[in-house]
N, C-alpha and C positions, 0 to 999 in steps of 0.2 A: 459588600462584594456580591456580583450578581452569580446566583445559583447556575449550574451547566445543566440542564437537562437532557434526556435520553436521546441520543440519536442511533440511529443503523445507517451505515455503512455498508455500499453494495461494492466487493473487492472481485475485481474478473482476471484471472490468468490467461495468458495467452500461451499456445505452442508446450514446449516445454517446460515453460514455469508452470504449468497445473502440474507436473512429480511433487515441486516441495512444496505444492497444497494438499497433500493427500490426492493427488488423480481428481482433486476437483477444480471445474472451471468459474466458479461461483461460490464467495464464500461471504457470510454477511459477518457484522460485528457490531454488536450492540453496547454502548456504554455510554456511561455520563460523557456529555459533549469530547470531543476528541480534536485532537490536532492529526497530520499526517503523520507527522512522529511517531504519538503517542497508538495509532492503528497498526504500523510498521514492530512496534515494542508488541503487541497485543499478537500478532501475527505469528510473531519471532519464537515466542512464551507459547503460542497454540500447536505449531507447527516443526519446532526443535529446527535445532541442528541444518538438515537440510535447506528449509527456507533462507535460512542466515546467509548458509555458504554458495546458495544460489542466488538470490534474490540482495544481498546486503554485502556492505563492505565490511571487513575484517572485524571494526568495534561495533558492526551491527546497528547501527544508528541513522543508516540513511542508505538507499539505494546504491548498489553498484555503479560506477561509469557507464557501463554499459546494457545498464536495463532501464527502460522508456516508460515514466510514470506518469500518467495523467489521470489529473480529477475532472471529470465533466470534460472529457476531451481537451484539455490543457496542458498543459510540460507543467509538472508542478515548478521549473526552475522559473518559468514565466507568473510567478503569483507571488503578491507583494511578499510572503509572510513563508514563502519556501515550506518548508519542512515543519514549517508552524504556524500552517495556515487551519486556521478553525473551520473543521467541517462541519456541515447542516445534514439537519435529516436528509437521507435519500438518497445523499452525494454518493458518485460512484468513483471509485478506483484502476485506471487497470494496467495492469503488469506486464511489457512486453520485453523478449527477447531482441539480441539483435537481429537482427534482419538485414537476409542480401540477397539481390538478383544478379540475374543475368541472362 
């Protein structure tokens, strides 16, 4: 089995979702290679409670409906491997509310 080495993860909050990062717009996360899932769990476990019930659905395991996830500028829904797409060093996150004009 091939070993996971270390990656960091750059996770950006937009608007409102920087409350249930602590008031940060920039949070990194370093660990053995990581799935989106598994930065999502990490996040969850850093940030309690609030992150979950803003950021996650009810069993906490993947994004709200209505909060806009991309890796590297991407819809994570558009990437083969969804929610269990193997991230590389560097890879950034970011976390947006919804959004509306007019």
């Amino acid at each position: 089995m091939e070993e996971r080495g270390i990656v960091k993860i750059i996770v950006k909050g937009y608007f409102n979702l920087q409350k249930a990062m602590e008031n940060k717009s920039l949070v990194e996360v370093e660990k053995a290679a990581a799935t989106i899932r598994e930065v999502l769990d990490d996040l969850s476990r850093r940030f309690g409670r609030e992150f979950i019930e803003t950021i996650c659905e009810p069993d906490a395991r993947q994004p709200a409906g209505h909060i806009m996830l991309l890796v590297n500028g991407r819809n994570y829904l558009t990437l083969p491997g969804k929610l269990d797409t193997e991230l590389k060093d560097g890879d950034e996150i970011a976390l947006f509310p919804p959004i509306a004009g007019g």
